[in-house]
C-alpha positions as CSV (number, residue, x, y, z in Angstrom):
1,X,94.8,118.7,102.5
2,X,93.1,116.9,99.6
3,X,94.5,113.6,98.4
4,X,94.2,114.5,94.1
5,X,95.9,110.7,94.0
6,X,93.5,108.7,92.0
7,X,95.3,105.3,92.8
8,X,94.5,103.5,95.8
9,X,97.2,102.6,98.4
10,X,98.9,99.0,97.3
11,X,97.8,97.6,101.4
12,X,95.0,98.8,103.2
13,X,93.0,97.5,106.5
14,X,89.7,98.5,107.5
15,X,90.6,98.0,111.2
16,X,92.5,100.9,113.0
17,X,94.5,98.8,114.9
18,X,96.6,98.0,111.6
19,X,99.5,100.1,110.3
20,X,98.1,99.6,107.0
21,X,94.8,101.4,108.0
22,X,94.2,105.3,106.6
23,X,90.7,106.5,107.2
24,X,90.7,109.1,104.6
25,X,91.0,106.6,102.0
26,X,88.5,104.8,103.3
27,X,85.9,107.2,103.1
28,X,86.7,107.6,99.7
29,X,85.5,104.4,98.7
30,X,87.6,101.4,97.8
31,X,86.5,99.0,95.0
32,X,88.1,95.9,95.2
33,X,88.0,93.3,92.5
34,X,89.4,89.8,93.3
35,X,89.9,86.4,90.9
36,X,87.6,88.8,88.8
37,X,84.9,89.4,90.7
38,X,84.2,91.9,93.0
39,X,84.2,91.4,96.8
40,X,82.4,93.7,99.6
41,X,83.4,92.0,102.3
42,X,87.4,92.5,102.3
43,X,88.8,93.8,105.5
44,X,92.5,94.2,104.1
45,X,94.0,93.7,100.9
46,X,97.7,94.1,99.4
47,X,97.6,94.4,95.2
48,X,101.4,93.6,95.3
49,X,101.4,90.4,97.2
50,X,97.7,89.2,95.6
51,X,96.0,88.4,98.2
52,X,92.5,89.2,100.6
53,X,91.6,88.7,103.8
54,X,88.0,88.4,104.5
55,X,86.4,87.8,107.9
56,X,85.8,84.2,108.5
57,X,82.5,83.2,110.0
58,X,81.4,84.1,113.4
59,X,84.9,83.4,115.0
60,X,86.7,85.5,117.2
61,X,90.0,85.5,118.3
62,X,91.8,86.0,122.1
63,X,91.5,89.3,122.0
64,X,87.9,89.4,121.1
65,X,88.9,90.8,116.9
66,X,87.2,88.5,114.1
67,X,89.3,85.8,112.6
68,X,90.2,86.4,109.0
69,X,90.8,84.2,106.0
70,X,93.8,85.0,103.6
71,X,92.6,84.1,99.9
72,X,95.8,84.7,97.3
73,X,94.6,85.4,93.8
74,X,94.4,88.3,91.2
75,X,93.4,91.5,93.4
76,X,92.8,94.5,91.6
77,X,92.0,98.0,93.5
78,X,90.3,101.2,92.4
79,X,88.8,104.3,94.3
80,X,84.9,104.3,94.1
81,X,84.3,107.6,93.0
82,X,85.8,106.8,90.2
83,X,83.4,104.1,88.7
84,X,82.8,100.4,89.3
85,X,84.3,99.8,86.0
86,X,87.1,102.1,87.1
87,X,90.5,99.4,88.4
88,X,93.4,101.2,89.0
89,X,95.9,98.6,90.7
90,X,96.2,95.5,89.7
91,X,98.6,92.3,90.4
């Protein structure tokens, strides 16, 4: 079944461990935009709530998973294929 949704899920994870994570969307592409300027490196992110998390450094945590940084701000979400110029959700 093909997803004809063009607006990206409000949360989404990169890791499969999460709840939020839905590999079908992420093949897609996911643009993310945040404080305005756009961000490759976001391994979750939640329009609603406004805020990021990005990995931070070379830290891992007890279970062996890379500690993340949670950065609130403006987040706004869009699906690749669409365009860079292209945001859909916004907070």
């Amino acid at each position: 079944m093909t997803d004809t949704n063009d607006t990206p899920p409000d949360r989404l994870s990169i890791h499969a461990f999460s709840e939020h994570y839905d590999a079908d969307k992420l093949m897609r592409g996911i643009g993310i935009r945040f404080k305005g300027e756009r961000r490759t490196t976001v391994e979750e992110y939640c329009v609603s709530e406004g805020w990021i998390k990005v990995q931070a450094g070379k830290s891992l945590d007890r279970k062996g998973r890379p500690m993340q940084l949670t950065l609130k701000g403006a987040v706004e979400a869009w699906y690749e294929d669409l365009g860079d110029d292209a945001p859909v959700l916004k907070a």
